[in-house]
C-alpha positions as a Markdown table, in Angstrom:
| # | Residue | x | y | z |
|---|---|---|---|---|
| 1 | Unk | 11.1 | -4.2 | -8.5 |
| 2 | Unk | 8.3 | -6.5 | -7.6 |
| 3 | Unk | 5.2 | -4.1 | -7.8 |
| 4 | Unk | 4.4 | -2.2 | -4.8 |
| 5 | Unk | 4.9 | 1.3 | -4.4 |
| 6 | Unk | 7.5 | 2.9 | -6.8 |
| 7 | Unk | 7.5 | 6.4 | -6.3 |
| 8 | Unk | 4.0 | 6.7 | -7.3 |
| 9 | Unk | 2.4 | 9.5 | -4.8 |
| 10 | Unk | 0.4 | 12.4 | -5.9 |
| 11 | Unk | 1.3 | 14.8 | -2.9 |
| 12 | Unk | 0.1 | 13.0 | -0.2 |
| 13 | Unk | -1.4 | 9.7 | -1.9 |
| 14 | Unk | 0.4 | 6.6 | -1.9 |
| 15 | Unk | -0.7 | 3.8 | -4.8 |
| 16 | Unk | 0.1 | 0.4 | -3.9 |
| 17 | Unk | -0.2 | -2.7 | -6.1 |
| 18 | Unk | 0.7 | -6.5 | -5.5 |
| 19 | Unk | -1.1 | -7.0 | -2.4 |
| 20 | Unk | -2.9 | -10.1 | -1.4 |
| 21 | Unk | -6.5 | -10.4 | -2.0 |
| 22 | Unk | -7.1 | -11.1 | 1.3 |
| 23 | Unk | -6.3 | -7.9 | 2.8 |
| 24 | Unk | -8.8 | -5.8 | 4.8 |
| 25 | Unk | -8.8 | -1.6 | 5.4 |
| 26 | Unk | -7.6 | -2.4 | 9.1 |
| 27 | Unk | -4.7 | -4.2 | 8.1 |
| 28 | Unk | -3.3 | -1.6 | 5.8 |
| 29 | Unk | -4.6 | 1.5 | 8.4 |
| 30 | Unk | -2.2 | -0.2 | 10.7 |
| 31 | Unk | 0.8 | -1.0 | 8.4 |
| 32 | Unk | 0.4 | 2.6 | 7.2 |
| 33 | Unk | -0.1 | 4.3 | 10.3 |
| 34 | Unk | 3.6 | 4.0 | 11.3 |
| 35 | Unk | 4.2 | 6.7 | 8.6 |
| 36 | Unk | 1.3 | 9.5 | 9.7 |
| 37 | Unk | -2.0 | 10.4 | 9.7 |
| 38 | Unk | -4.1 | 8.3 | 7.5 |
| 39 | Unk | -7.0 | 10.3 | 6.1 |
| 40 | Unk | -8.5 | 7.4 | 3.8 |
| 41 | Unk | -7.6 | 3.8 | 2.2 |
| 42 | Unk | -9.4 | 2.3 | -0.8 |
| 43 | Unk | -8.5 | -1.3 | -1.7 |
| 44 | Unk | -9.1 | -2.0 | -5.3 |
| 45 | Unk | -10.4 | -5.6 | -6.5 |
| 46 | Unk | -10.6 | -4.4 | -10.6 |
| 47 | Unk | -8.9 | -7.7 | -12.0 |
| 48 | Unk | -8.2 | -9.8 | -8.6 |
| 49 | Unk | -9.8 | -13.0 | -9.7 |
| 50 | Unk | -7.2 | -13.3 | -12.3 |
| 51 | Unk | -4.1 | -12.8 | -10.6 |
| 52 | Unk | -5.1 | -12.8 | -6.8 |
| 53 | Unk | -3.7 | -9.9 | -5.8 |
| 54 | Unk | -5.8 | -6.2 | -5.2 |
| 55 | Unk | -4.5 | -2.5 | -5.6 |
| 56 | Unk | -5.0 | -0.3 | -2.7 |
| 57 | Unk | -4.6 | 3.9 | -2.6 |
| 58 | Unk | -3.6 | 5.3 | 0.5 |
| 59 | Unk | -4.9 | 9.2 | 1.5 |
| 60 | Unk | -2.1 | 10.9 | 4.6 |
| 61 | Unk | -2.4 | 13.9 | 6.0 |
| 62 | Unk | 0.3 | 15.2 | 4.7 |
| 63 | Unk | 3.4 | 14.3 | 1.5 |
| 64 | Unk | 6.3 | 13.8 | 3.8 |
| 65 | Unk | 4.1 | 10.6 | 5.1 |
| 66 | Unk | 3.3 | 9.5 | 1.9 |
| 67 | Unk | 7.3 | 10.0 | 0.7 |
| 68 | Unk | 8.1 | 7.9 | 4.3 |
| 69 | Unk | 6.1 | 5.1 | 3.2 |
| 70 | Unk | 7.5 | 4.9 | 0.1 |
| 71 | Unk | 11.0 | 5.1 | 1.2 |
| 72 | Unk | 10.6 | 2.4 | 4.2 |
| 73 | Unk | 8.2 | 0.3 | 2.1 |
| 74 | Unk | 8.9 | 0.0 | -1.4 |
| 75 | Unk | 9.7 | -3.9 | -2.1 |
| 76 | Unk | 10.8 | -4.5 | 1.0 |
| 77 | Unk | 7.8 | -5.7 | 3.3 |
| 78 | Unk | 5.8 | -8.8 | 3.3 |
| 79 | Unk | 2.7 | -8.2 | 5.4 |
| 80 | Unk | 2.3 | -12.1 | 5.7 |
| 81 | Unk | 5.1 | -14.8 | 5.4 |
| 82 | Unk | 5.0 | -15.7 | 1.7 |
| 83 | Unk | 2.6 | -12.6 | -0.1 |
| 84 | Unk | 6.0 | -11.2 | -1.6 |
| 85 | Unk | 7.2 | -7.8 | -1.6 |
| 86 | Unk | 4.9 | -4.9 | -1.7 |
């Protein structure tokens, strides 16, 4: 696909890549929300000034959350008209 999240959870973390540099902690809280608890969210910058785009991990509660998010959101949302798929 086009980045985002792939299957990539480690219980009841969810990686997410090809997000827009732009994006703050509150934006992803409420996008990620929808799916449960949110315990934490770290938005990584390592190597955003070359393409424009940041990594963010995201901490639920609990795994079936984290496998919700994935299933709803893989490829399939832009959070802004024009940042691509996530």
């Amino acid at each position: 696909g086009g980045g985002g999240l792939e299957g990539k959870t480690s219980r009841s973390r969810v990686y997410v890549q090809n997000l827009p540099g732009d994006i703050t902690q509150r934006d992803l809280g409420q996008i990620f929300r929808e799916f449960g608890k949110v315990l934490g969210l770290q938005i990584i910058t390592a190597g955003a000034v070359r393409s424009g785009k940041v990594c963010a991990i995201i901490r639920f509660e609990d795994a079936p959350a984290a496998e919700a998010a994935i299933a709803t959101l893989d490829g399939r949302r832009e959070l802004r008209r024009g940042d691509g798929p996530i």
